[in-house]
C-alpha positions in Angstrom: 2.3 -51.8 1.0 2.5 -55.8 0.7 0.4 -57.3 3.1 2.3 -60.5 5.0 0.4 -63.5 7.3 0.0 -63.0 10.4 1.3 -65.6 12.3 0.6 -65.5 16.1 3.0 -65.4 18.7 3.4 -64.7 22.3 5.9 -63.4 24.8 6.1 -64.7 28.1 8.0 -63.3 30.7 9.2 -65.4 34.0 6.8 -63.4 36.4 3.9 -64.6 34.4 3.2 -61.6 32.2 1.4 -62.6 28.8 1.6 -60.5 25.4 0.2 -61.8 22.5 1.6 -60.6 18.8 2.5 -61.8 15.5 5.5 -63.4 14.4 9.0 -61.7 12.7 11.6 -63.4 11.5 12.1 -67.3 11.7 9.4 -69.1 13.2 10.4 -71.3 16.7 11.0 -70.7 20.4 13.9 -68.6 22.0 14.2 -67.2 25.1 16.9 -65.1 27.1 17.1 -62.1 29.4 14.6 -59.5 28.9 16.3 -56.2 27.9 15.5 -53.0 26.3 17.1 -50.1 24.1 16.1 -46.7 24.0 18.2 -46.2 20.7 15.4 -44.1 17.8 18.1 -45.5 15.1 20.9 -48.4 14.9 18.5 -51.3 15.0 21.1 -53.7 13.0 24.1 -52.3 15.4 22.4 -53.4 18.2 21.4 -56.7 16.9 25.1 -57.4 15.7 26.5 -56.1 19.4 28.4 -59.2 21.2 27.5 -57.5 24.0 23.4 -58.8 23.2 24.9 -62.5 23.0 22.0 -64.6 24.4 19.1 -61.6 25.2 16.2 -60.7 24.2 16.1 -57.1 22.7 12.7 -55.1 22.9 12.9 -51.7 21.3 11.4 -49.0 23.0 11.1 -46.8 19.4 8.4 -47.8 18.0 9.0 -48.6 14.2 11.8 -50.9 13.3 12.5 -52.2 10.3 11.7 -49.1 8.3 15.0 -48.4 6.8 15.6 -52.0 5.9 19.4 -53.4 6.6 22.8 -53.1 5.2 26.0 -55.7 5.4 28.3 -52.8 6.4 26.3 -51.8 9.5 26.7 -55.0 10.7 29.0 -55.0 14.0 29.8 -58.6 14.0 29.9 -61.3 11.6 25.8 -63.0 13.0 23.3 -61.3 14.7 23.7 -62.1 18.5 20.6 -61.4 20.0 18.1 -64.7 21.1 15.3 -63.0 19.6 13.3 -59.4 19.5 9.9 -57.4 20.5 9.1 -54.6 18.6 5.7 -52.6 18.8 5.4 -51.9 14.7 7.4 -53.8 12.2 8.4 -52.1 8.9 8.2 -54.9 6.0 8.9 -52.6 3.4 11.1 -50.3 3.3 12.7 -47.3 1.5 16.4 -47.0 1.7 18.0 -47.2 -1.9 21.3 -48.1 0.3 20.0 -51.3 2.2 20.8 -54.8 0.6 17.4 -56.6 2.0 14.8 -55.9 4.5 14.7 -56.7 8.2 12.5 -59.9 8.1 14.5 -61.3 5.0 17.8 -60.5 7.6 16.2 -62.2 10.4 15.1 -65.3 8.9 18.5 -66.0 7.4 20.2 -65.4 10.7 17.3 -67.8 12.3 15.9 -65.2 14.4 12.6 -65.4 16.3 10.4 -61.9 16.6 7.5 -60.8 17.7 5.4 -57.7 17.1 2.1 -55.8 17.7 2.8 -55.5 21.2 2.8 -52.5 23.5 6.9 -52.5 24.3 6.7 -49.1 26.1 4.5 -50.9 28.6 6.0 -53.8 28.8 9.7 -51.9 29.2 7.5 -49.2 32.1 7.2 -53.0 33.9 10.7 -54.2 33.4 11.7 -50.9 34.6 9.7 -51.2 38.2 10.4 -55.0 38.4 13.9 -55.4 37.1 15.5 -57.4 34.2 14.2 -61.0 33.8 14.0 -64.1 32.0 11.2 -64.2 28.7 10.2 -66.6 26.2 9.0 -65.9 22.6 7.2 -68.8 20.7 5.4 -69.4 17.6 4.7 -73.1 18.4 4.1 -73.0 22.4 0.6 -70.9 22.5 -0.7 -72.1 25.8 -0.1 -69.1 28.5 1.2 -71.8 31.4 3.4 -73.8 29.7 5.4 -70.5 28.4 5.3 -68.9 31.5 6.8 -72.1 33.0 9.5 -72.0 30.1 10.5 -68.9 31.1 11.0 -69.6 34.5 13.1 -72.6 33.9 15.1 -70.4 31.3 18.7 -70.6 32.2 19.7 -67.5 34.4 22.6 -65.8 32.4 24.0 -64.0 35.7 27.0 -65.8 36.8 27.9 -66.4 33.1 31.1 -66.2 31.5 30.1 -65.5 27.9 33.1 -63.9 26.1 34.1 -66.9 24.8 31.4 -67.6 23.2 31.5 -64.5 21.2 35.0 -64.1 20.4 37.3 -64.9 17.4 38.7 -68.2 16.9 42.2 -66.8 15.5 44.8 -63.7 16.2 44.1 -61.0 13.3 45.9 -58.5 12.3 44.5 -55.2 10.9 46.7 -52.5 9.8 45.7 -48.7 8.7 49.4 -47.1 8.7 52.2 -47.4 10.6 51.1 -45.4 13.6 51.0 -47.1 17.0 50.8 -50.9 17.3 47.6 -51.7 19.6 47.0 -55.3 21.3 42.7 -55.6 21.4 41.8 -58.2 23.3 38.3 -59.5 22.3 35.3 -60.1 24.5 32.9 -59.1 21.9 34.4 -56.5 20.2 32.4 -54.5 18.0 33.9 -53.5 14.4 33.3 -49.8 14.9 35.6 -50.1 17.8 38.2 -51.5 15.8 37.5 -48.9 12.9 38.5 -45.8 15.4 41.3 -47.4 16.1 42.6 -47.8 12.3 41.2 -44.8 11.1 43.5 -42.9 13.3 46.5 -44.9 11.7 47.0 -47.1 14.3 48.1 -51.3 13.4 46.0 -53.4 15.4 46.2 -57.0 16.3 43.1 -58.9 17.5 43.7 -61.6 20.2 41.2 -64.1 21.4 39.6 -64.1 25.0 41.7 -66.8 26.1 45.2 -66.3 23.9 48.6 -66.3 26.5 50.1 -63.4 27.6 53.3 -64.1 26.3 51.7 -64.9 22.8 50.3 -61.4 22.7 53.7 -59.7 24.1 55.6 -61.5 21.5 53.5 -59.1 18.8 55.3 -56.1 20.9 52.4 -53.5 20.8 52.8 -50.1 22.2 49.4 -50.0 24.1 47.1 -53.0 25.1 42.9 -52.2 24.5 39.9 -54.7 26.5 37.0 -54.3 24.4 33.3 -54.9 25.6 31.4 -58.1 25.6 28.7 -60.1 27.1 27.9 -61.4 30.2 29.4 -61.4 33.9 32.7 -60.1 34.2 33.5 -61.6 38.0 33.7 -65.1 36.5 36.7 -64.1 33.8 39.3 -64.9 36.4 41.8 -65.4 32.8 41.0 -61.8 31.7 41.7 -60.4 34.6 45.3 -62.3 34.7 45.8 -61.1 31.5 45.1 -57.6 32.8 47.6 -57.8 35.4 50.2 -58.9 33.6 49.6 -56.3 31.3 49.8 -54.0 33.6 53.4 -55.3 34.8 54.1 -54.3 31.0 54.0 -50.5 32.5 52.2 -49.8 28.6 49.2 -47.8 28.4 45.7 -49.5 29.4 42.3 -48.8 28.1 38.9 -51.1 28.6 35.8 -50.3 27.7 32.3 -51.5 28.9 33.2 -55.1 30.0 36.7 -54.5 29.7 36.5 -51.3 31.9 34.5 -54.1 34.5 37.5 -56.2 34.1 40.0 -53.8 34.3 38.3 -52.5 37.7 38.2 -56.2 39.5 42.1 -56.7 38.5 42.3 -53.4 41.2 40.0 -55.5 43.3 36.6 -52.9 43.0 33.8 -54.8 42.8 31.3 -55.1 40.0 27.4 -56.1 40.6 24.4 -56.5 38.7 22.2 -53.8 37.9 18.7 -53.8 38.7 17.6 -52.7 35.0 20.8 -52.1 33.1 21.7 -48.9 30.8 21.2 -50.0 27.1 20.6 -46.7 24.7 22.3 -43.9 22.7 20.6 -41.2 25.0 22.5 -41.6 28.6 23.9 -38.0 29.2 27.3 -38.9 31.4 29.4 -36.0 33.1 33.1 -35.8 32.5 34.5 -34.6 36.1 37.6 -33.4 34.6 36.1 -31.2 32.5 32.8 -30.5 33.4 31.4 -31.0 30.2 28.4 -33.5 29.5 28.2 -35.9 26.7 25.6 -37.7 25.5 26.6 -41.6 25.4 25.5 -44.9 23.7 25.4 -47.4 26.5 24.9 -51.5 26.8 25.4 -53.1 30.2 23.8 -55.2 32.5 26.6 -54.8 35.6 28.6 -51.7 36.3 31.4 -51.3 38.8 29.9 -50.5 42.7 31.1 -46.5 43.7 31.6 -47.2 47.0 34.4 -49.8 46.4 36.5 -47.6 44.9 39.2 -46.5 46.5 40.6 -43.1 45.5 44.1 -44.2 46.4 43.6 -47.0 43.5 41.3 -44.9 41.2 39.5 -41.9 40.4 36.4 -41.8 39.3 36.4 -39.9 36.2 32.7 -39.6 34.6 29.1 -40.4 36.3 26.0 -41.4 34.7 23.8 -38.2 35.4 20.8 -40.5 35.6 21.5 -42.3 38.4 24.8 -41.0 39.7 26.3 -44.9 38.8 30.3 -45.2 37.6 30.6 -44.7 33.6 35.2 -44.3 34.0 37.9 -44.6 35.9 41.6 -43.8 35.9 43.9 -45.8 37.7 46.7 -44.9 40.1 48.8 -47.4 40.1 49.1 -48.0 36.5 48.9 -46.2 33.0 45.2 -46.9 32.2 41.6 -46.0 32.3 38.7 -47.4 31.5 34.7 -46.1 30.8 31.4 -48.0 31.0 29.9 -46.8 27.6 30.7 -46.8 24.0 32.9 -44.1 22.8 32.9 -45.3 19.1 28.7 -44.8 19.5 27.6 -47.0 16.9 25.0 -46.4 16.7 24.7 -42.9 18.6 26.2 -39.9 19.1 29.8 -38.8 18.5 30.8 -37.0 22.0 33.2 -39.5 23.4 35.4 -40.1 20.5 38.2 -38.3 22.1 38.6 -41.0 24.6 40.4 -43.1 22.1 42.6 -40.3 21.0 43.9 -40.2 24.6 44.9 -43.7 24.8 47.2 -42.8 21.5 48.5 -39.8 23.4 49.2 -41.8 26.4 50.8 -44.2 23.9 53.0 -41.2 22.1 53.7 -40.2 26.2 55.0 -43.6 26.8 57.3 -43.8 23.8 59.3 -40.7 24.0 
């Protein structure tokens, strides 16, 4: 094994909690929200999710790095995440299919890391005190003055960050020439896009902000709001969008941000969570069928239960954790939404059906 230097670093978090660890990645100062992910595998996925834009990702397994990283398991086209905590950080590695290792990745994306610290500790805190701002440095070593950094750390809650995430330019991507699907990016994450073309579908991907009548023109069969990151009650153009969508009387589907946005366009409410669900291990309940499946999740708001009213949607899975919204089908229009991520990249495969239901809702529609 090659031995690397051991460059010092610390992690500060706003309520004055110290670690001390060694530096990964690019050397510097980042800071962001404070998450963590359960996931044992899918450490470039996550890294790559527009749905991290701006955090800080701590990673509950304890050895990252080990199986190096790969271009194609890349979910977007930079990593997104402000920086990462891992307890044990793999410089070598053993995968004949990776192009470099993690710390080569991270430095050419710029990315401050830290490791050598206890993370299932630290997220056993976060979990009792609730998400918060942190601060990782390699230059600021005095405990005060990062602590202080932390707390003047700007708050992402309140955020619309979608825009900073999406695509500059309509694309179209075309597997067949099945059903024509309008995907509205937020921070939409290849694999999504993949299930969608795999299945033969032609898919054209909008910008955040594109006009209605711009996306119409295209003529798609069935409109898709993909996930994304930050708060969803300040994206008063996506919900427009959604309405006028809707008005369309095409088939709807949202997930994880758009599923949020979806919701508020039927005016339920959405609210931050104390924590936030970020994993591949969240089992959520289907109530139409009874069955459970095991879900990849990444959210830091979900949509409040008691706001929804069951003449305007039906609540269609729970989280069997803590009982919180994961779908929704609408009443009043051809749609449905769900909080997690069906394509499950990384994670399991149990949800995949949910996107060949939106293409039988679109066949439904057509004849």
């Amino acid at each position: 094994m090659s031995l690397k230097p051991r460059i010092p670093a610390l992690l500060a978090l706003a309520d004055g909690t110290v670690a001390q660890g060694f530096s990964v990645g690019s050397l510097g100062t980042t800071g962001g929200e404070l998450c963590f992910n359960t996931s044992m595998t899918g450490y470039q996925e996550i890294f790559t999710d527009p749905s991290y834009y701006g955090q800080l990702m701590m990673m509950t397994y304890p050895h990252i790095g080990n199986y190096g990283t790969s271009s194609r398991d890349d979910e977007a086209a930079k990593v997104m995440v402000a920086g990462i905590i891992v307890r044990d950080f793999s410089h070598d590695y053993s995968n004949p299919m990776a192009d470099s290792g993690l710390d080569a990745y991270l430095k050419r994306n710029g990315i401050v890391g830290i490791t050598g610290l206890d993370t299932r500790k630290l997220v056993r805190h976060i979990r009792s005190s609730g998400v918060m701002n942190a601060v990782i440095s390699t230059e600021i070593l005095d405990h005060e003055e990062l602590i202080q950094k932390a707390r003047d750390w700007v708050s992402m809650d309140g955020l619309e960050l979608a825009t900073k995430v999406t695509r500059s330019e309509a694309q179209t991507l075309s597997n067949g020439d099945g059903f024509r699907v309008a995907v509205l990016d937020y921070g939409v994450k290849q694999n999504i896009l993949n299930n969608f073309t795999q299945r033969g579908c032609s898919i054209r991907v909008f910008p955040a902000k594109t006009a209605f009548s711009e996306i119409k023109a295209w003529n798609p069969d069935g409109y898709f709001f993909s996930n994304g990151p930050g708060d969803p009650n300040p994206m008063d153009y996506a919900i427009e969008t959604v309405q006028e969508a809707k008005a369309s009387g095409k088939p709807l589907f949202g997930i994880c941000l758009g599923h949020q946005i979806m919701a508020l366009s039927e005016g339920i409410e959405v609210g931050k969570m104390f924590v936030g669900h970020r994993g591949a291990n969240h089992p959520v309940k289907n109530l139409s069928t009874g069955l459970v499946e095991i879900t990849t999740q990444n959210h830091g708001f979900s949509v409040k239960p008691e706001a929804v009213d069951p003449s305007v949607a039906e609540i269609s899975h729970i989280n069997l954790n803590d009982d919180t919204v994961e779908g929704l089908h609408f009443k009043r229009f051809n749609g449905f939404s769900v909080q997690y991520h069906p394509e499950a990249s990384p994670g399991p495969h149990d949800s995949s059906y949910l996107f060949d239901q939106f293409i039988q809702r679109i066949a439904a529609s057509k004849s």
